[in-house]
C-alpha positions in Angstrom: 22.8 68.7 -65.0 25.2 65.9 -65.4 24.9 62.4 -63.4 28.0 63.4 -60.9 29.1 66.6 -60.2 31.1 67.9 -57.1 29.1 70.3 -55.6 25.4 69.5 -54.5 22.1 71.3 -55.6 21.1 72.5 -52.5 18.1 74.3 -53.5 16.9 70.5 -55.2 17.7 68.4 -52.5 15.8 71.1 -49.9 12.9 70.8 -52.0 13.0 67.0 -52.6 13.5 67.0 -48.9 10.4 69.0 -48.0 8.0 66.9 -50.2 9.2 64.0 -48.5 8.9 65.9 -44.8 4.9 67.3 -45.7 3.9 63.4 -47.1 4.9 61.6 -44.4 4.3 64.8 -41.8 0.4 63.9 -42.7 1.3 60.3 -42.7 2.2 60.1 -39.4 -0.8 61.0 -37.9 -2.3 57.5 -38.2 -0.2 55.6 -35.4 -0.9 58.2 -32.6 -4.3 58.1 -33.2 -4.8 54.4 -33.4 -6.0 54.5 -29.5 -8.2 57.4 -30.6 -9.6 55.0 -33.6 -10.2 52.4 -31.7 -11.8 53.6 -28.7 -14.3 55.3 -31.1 -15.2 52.5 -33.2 -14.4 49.6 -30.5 -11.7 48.0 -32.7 -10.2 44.9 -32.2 -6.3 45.0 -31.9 -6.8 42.9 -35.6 -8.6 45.9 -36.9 -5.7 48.1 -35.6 -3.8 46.2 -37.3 -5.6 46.7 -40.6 -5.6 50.3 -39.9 -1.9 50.3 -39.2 -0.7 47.9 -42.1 -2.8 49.6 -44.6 0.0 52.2 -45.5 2.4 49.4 -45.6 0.4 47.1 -48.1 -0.3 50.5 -50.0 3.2 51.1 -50.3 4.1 47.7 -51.4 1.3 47.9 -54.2 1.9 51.5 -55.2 5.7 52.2 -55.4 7.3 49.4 -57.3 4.7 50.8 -60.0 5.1 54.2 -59.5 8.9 53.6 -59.6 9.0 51.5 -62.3 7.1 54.5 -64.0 9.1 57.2 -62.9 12.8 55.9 -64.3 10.5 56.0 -68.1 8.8 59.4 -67.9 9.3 63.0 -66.9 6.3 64.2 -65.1 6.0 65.8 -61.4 2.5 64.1 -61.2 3.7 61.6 -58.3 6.6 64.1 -56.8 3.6 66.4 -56.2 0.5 64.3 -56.8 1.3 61.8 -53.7 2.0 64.6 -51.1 -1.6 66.3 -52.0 -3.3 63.1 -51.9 -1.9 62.5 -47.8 -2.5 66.2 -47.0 -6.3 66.2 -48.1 -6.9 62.5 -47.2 -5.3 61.9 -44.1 -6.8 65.6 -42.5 -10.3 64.0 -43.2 -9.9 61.0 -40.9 -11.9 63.0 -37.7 -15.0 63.4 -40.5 -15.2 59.5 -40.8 -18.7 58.4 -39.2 -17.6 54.5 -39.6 -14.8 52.3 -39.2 -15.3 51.4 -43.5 -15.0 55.2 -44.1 -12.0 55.8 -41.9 -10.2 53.0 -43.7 -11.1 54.5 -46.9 -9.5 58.2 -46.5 -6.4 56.4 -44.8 -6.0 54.1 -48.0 -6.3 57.5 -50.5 -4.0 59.0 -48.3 -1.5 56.1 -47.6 -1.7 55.7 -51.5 -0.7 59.0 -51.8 2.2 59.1 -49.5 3.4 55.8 -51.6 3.3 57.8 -54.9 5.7 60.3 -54.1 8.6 58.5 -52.0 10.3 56.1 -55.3 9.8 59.1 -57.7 11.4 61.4 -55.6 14.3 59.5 -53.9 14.9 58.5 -57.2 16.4 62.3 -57.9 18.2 62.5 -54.8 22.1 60.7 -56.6 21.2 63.6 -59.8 21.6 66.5 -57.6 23.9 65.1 -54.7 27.1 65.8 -56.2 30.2 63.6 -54.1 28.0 63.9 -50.9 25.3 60.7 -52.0 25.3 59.2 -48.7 24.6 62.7 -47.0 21.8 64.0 -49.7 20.3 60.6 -49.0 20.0 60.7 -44.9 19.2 64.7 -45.5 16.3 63.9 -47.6 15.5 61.1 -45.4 15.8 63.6 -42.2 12.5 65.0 -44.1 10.5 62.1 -43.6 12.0 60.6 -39.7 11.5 64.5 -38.7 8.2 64.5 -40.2 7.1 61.8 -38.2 8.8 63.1 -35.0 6.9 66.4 -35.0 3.6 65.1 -36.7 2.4 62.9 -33.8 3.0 65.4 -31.4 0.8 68.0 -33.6 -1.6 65.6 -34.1 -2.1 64.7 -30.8 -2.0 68.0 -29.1 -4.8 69.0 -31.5 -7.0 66.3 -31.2 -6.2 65.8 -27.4 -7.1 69.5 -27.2 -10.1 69.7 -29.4 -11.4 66.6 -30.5 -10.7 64.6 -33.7 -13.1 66.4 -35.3 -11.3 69.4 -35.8 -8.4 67.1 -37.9 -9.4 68.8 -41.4 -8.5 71.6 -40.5 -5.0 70.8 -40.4 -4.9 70.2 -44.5 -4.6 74.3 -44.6 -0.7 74.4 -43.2 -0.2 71.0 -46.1 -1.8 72.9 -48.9 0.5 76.0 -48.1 3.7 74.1 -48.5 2.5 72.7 -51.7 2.6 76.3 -53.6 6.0 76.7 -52.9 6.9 73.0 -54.0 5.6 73.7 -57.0 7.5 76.5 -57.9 11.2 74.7 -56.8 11.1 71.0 -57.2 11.8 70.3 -61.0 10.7 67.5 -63.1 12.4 64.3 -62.8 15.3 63.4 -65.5 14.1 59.9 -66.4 16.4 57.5 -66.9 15.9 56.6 -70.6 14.1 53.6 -70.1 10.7 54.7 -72.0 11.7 52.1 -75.0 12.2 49.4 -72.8 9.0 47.0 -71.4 8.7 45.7 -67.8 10.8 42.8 -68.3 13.2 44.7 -70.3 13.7 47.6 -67.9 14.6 44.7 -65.0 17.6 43.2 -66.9 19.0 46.8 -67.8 18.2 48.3 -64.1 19.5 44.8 -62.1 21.7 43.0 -64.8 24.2 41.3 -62.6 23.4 42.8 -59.2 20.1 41.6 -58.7 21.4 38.9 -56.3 23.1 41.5 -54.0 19.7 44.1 -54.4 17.1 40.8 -53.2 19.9 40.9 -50.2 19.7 44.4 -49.3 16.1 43.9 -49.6 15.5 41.3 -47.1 17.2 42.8 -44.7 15.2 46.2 -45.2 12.0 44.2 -44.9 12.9 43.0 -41.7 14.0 46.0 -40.2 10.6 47.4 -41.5 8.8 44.7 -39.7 10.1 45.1 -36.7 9.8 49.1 -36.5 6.3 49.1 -38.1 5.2 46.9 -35.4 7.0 48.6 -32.7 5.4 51.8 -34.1 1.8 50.6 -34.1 1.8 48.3 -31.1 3.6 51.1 -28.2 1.2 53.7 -28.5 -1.7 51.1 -28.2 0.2 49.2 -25.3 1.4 52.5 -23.4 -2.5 53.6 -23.3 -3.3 50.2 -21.7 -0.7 50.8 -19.0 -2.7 54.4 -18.3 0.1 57.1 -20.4 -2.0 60.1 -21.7 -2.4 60.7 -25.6 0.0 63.8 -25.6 2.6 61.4 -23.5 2.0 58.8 -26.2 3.1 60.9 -28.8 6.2 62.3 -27.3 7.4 58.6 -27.0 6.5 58.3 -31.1 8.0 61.2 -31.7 11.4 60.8 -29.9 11.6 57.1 -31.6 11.5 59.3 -34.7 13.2 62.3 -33.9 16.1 59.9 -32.7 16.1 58.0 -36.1 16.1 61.4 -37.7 19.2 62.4 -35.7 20.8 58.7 -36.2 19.9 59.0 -39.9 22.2 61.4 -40.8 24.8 60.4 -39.1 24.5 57.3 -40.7 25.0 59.1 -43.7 27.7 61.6 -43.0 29.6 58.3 -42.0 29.0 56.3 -44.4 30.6 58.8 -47.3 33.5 58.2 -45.2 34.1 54.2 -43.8 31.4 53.0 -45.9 27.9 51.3 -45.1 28.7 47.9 -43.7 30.1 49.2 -40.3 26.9 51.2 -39.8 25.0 48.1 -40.5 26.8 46.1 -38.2 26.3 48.6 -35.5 23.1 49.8 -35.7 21.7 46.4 -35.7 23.7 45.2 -33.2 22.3 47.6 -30.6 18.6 47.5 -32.0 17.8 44.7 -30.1 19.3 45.5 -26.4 17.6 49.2 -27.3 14.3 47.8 -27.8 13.8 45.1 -24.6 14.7 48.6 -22.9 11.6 50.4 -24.7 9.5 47.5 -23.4 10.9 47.4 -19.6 11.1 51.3 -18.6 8.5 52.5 -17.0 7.4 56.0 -15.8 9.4 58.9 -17.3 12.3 56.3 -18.3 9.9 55.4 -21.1 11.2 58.6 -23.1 14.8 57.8 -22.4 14.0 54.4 -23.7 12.1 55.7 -26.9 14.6 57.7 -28.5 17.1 54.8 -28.4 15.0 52.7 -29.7 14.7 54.9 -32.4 18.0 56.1 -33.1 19.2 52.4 -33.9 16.9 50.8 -34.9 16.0 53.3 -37.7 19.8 54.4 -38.8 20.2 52.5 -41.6 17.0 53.1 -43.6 18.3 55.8 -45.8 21.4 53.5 -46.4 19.7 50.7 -47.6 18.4 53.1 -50.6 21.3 54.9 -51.1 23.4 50.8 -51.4 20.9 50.0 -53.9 21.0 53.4 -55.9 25.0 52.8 -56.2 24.4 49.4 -57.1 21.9 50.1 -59.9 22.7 53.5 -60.8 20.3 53.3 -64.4 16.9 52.6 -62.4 17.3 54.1 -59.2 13.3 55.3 -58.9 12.6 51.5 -59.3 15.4 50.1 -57.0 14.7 52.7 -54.3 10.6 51.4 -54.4 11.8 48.4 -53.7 13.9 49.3 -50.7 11.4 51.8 -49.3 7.9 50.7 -50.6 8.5 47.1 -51.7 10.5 46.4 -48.4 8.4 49.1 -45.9 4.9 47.9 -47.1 5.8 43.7 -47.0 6.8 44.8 -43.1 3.2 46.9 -42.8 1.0 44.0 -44.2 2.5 42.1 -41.5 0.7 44.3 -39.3 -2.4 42.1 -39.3 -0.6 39.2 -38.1 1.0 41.2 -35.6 -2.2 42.2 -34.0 -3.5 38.6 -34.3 -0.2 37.3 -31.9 -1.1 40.2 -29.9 -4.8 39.3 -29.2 -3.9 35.3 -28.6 -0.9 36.3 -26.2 0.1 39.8 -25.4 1.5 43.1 -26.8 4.5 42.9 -24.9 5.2 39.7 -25.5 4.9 39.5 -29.2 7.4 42.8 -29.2 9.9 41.0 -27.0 10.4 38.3 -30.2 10.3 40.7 -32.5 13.1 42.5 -30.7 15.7 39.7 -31.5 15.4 39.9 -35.2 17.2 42.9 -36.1 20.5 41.1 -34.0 20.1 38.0 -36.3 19.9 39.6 -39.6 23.7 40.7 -38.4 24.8 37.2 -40.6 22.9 38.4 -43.9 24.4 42.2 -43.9 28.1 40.3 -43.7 27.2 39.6 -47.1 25.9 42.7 -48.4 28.5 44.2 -51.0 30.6 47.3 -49.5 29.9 49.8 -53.0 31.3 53.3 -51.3 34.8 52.7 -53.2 33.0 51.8 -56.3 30.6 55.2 -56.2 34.0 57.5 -55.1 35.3 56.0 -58.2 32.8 56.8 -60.8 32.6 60.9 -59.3 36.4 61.2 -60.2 36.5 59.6 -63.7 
């Protein structure tokens, strides 16, 4: 298939779509059940933190590697390899006797999920045809869906039956894997194989690696922020007395709403480009957030999904800036805006929970809120690339 064509390969981006929807669907079990974790093993909100940035500092060790690895080789080893790892993994977490083994399966897992995401989103611009932004938020829908439905499973189950019974969830995960491996096809490489490390970085970045280390910041601290809105609500919202199940409806409308903002973001952004969406998004992340944190009672759902649909828009844009920008090592460029950039926010997750222990949950978050309104001055410098794709599909 050649690098641009018109049409997109729906059949491809379905299946690139449902790896990334079963990883992350196993994935987001974790959060929900942090309360779950740490009344069990009496865990300090610095251990929760540990639990919670663990998929973060995984990512931010695993994917730059794995993409890096993926623009040089064909192989569907970490397409399918990371999902299988997450499925298997995370399902064991109710059969771990002590706080060491629980932190062990989450780390195989976590690893897992981080395998698949670069290698895979790397594909996504191959098979997308004139509709790149859209193909990216569809493919990112996978994931934000994922961890809109996941928590609620997860918690109904567990809520229900104990977190005992979690293995047994691996059974609907293994299922979805025979049929990915008879649709998703190996990844086209992007003839980099001859070049070394150092080599690969000047042909992938060249003279856009000023405008990529931008892009990049600001991902890291919109990560920051939503990891540690995403550990620290369901832990804060048991202290104030909300059930399990309630706390993962609030989890899962924060996600289902970024879902639904996601491609939005995308279907837009093939149209007025992705600076306005930036603009926007973060402008209303902060003012959506202090309402998370001040709603109480039923409000608290209201409250959830906008927090969610801003302030998790402009993730798949992020990837889908950097692809356009450096088009010849997009596996690589799109670890760096999804693992590089989403496991520098979870390692922060530690230091987090520290603030939180010294002062208070809610207080910590309230900072945190204002960030994603200051990096407004940094994304007035990102590059505007949507006339410079069109271009290149019409040559």
């Amino acid at each position: 298939m050649t690098e641009y064509t018109k049409n997109a390969d729906i059949k491809v981006i379905v299946g690139l779509t449902l790896v990334h929807f079963i990883g992350d669907f196993y994935s987001s079990f974790i959060n929900p059940l942090l309360p779950v974790f740490a009344e069990k093993f009496a865990l300090t909100l610095t251990e929760v933190g540990i639990l919670a940035g663990l998929s973060g500092f995984l990512a931010f060790i695993v994917q730059p590697t794995v993409g890096y690895l993926a623009d040089r080789h064909r192989t569907r080893l970490f397409v399918l390899g990371g999902p299988l790892l997450a499925i298997v993994f995370i399902s064991l977490v109710g059969a771990a006797h002590n706080y060491l083994v629980l932190l062990i399966f989450i780390s195989i897992g976590s690893a897992g999920v981080a395998m698949f995401h670069p290698a895979t989103a790397g594909m996504i611009s191959n098979y997308s045809g004139r509709h790149f932004g859209l193909s990216m938020s569809v493919f990112n829908t996978g994931g934000t869906f994922a961890f809109g439905v996941g928590p609620l499973f997860i918690t109904y189950l567990v809520g229900t039956y104990g977190l005992e019974v979690s293995p047994i969830s691996m059974v609907l995960g293994l299922a979805v894997m025979v049929v990915l491996l008879k649709v998703v096809p190996s990844p086209q490489g992007e003839g980099l194989a001859h070049l070394g490390f150092i080599g690969s970085l000047k042909e992938v970045l060249g003279s856009v690696w000023k405008a990529i280390i931008l892009i990049w910041v600001v991902m890291v601290l919109r990560a920051f922020v939503g990891h540690s809105f995403r550990t620290f609500i369901p832990v804060l919202y048991a202290q104030e007395g909300y059930s399990l199940v309630a706390i993962g409806a609030v989890v899962s409308l924060f996600t289902v709403a970024g879902t639904v903002s996601g491609l939005l973001a995308g279907l837009l952004s093939d149209r007025v480009g992705y600076k306005p969406i930036f603009y926007l998004a973060h402008g209303l992340t902060t003012p959506s957030l202090f309402l998370l944190l001040y709603l109480k009672g039923n409000w608290v759902f209201c409250g959830a999904f906008f927090a969610g649909f801003f302030s998790m828009a402009t993730l798949p844009l992020g990837v889908a800036m950097a692809q356009e920008l450096a088009p010849k090592g997009r596996a690589m460029v799109s670890s760096l805006m999804m693992g590089f950039a989403f496991g520098l926010g979870g390692i922060m997750m530690p230091l987090t929970g520290k603030l939180a222990d010294i002062f208070s949950i809610q207080g910590v978050l309230l900072f945190l809120a204002i960030i994603p309104c200051l990096t407004i001055s940094l994304i007035a410098l990102l590059p505007e690339t949507r006339f410079k794709y069109r271009q290149s599909i019409h040559e």
